[in-house]
GUSEDO-212656 format. One record per residue (C-alpha): residue number from 1; residue in three letters; y, z, x. Coordinates in Angstrom, 1 decimal. Example, Ala and Ser with C-alpha at 12.3 -4.5 7.8 and 13.67 -1.06 7.14 Angstrom:
# GUSEDO-212656
  seq  type   north      up    east
    1   ALA    -4.5     7.8    12.3
    2   SER    -1.1     7.1    13.7
//
This chain:
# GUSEDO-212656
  seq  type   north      up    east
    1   UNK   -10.3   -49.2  -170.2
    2   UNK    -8.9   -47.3  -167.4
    3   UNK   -11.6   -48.3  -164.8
    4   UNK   -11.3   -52.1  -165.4
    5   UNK    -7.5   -51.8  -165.0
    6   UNK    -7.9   -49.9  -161.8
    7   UNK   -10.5   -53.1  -160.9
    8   UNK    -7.9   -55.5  -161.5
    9   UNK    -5.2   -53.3  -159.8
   10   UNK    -7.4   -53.3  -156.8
   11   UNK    -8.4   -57.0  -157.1
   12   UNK    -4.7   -57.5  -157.4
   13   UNK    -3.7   -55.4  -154.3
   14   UNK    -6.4   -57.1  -152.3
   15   UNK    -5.4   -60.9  -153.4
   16   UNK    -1.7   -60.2  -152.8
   17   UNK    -2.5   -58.6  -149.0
   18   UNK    -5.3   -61.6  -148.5
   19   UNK    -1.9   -64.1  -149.5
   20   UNK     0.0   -62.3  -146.9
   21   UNK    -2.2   -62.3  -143.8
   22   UNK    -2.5   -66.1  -144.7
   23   UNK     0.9   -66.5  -145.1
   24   UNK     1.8   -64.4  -141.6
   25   UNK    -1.2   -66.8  -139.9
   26   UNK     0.4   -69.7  -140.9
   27   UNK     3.7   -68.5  -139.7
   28   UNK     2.6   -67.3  -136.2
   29   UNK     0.8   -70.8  -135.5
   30   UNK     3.7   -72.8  -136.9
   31   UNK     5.9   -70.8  -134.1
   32   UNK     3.4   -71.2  -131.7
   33   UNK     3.5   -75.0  -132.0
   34   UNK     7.0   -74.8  -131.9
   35   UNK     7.0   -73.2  -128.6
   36   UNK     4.5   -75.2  -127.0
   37   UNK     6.5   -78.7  -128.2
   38   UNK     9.5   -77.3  -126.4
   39   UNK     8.0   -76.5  -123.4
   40   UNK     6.6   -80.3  -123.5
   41   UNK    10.2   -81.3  -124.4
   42   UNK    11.4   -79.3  -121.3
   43   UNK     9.0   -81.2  -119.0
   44   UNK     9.8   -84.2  -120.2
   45   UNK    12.9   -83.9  -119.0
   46   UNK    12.5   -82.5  -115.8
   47   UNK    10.1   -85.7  -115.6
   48   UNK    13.3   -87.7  -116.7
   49   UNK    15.4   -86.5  -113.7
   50   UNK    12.5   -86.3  -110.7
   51   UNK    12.5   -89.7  -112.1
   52   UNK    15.7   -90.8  -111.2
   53   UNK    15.4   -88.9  -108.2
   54   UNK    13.1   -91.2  -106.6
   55   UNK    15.0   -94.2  -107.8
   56   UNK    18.3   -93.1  -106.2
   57   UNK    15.9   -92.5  -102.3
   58   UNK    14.9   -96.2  -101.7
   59   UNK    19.2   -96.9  -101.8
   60   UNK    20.0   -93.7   -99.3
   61   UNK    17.2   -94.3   -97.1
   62   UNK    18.5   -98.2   -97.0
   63   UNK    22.2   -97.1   -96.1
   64   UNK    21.1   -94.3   -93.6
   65   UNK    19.1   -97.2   -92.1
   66   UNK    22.1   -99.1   -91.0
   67   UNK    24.0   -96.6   -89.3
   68   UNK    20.7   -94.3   -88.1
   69   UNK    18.0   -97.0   -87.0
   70   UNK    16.6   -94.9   -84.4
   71   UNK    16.7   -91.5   -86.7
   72   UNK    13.3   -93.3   -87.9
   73   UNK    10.8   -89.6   -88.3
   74   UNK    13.8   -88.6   -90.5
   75   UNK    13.7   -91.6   -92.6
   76   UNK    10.3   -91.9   -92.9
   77   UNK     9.5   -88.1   -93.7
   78   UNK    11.6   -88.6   -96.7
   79   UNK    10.1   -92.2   -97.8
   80   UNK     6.4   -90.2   -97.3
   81   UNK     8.0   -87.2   -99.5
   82   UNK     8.7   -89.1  -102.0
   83   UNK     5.9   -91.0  -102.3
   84   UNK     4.1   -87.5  -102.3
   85   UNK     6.3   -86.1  -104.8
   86   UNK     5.5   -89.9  -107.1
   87   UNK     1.5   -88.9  -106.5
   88   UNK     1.9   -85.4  -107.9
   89   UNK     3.4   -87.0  -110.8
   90   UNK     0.5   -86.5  -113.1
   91   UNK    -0.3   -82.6  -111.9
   92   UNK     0.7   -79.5  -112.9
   93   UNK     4.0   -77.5  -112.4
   94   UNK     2.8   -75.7  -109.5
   95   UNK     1.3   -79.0  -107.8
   96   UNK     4.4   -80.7  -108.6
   97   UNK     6.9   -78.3  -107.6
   98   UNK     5.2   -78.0  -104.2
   99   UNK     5.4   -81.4  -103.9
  100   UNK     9.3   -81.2  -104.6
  101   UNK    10.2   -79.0  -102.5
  102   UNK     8.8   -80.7   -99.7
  103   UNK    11.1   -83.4  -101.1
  104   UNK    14.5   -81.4  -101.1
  105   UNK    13.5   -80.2   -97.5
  106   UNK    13.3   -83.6   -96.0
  107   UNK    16.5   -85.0   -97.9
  108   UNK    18.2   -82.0   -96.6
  109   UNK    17.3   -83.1   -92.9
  110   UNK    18.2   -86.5   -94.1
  111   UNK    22.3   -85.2   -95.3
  112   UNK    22.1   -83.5   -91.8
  113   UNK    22.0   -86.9   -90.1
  114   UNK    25.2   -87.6   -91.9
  115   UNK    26.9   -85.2   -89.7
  116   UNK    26.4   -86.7   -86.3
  117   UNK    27.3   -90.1   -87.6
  118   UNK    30.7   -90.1   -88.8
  119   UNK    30.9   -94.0   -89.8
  120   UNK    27.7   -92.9   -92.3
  121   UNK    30.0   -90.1   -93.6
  122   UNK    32.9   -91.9   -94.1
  123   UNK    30.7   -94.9   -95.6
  124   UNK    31.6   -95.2  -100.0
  125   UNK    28.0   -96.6  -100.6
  126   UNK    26.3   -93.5   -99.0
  127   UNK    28.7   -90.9  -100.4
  128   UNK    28.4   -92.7  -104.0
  129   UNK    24.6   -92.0  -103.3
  130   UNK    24.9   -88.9  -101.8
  131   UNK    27.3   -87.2  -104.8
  132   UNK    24.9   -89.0  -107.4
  133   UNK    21.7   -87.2  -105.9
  134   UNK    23.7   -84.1  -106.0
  135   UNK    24.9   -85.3  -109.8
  136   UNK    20.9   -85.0  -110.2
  137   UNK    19.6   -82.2  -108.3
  138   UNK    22.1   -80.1  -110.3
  139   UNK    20.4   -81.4  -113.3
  140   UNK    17.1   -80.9  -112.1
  141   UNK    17.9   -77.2  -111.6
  142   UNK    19.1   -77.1  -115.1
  143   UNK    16.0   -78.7  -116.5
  144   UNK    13.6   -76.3  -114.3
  145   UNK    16.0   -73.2  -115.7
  146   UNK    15.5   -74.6  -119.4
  147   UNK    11.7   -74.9  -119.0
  148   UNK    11.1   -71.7  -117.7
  149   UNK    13.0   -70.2  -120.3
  150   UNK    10.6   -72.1  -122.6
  151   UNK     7.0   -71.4  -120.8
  152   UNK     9.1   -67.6  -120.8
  153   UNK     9.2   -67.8  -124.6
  154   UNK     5.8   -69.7  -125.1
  155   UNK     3.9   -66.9  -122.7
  156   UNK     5.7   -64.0  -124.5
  157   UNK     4.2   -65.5  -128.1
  158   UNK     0.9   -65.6  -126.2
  159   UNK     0.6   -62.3  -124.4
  160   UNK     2.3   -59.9  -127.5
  161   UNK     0.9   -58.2  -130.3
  162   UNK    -0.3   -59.4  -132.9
  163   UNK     0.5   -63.3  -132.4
  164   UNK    -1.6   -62.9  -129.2
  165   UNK    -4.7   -63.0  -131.8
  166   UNK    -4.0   -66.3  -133.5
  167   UNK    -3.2   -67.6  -129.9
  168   UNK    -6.4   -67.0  -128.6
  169   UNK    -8.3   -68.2  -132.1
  170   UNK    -6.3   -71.1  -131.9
  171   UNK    -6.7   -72.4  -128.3
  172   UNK    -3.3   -71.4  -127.0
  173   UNK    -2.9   -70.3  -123.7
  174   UNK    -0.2   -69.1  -120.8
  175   UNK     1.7   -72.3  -119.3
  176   UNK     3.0   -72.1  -116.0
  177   UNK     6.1   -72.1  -114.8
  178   UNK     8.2   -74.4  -112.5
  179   UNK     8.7   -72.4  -109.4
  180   UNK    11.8   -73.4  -106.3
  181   UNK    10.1   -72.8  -103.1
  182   UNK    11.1   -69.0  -101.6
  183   UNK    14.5   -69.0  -100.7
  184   UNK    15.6   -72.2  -102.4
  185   UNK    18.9   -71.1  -103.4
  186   UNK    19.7   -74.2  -105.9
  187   UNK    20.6   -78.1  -104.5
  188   UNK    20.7   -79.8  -101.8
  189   UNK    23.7   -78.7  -100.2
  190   UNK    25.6   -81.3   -98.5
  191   UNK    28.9   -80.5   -96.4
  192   UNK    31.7   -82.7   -94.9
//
């Protein structure tokens, strides 16, 4: 009587830690997902904003164009950035944020023009422009902070112990992060 209790004691023991391990597997995949949705959800709107990025260009380039026709290499270095930046579109973070900051160089050089033309400066339709690309490079930072702090999370679940295990059985892997070029130190800035 004794040794079949012990038998279903055992049997017991071993169902309840076999429910457990299932239950812990389920939990670590079902956090893992959750990670890798927001780091999606975190490109997606850095997408959102680089988006309206290049929308906002075209209208600068246009107004810089009427006051600095012969400031052409400047305008056209940004019009090819962009375009690069558009084409990089469907790579990864790094790829992409190479092609960005190539972006933010040239529009830098391209606010610099506004200083030696002082009707530019003083024009509405350009400074509506100009403070509405700042509006979204400051957003665009945010976004980049937000989904770094996500791939952060999302590598953390992949690297540690023990949810490093289902990761790896389960296809998950490190994502990579959305780097400034060295010494960016944040937007555009512009100056009056």
């Amino acid at each position: 009587m004794f040794d079949n209790l012990g038998l279903v004691i055992g049997l017991g023991v071993v169902c309840l830690l076999l429910v457990i391990v299932v239950f812990w597997f389920i939990a670590t995949y079902n956090k893992l997902v959750r990670q890798r949705n927001q780091v999606q959800a975190s490109w997606a709107q850095i997408d959102v904003q680089l988006k309206r990025r290049y929308d906002l260009i075209p209208n600068l380039v246009e107004t810089v164009k009427g006051y600095a026709a012969h400031e052409r290499g400047t305008l056209d270095a940004v019009v090819q950035a962009r375009n690069g930046a558009i084409a990089a579109a469907g790579q990864g973070p790094a790829d992409r944020a190479g092609a960005e900051n190539i972006l933010t160089q040239t529009l830098g050089r391209l606010f610099a023009l506004a200083e030696a033309y002082p009707n530019l400066k003083a024009n509405e339709n350009f400074a509506s422009l100009q403070a509405e690309l700042a509006n979204t490079e400051d957003k665009i930072s945010y976004a980049r902070q937000f989904y770094n702090s996500a791939v952060q999370t999302m590598n953390t679940s992949v690297q540690s112990i023990p949810s490093n295990i289902i990761a790896g059985m389960t296809g998950f892997r490190m994502m990579e992060y959305f780097e400034a070029a060295e010494g960016e130190r944040g937007p555009v800035q512009v100056r009056f």
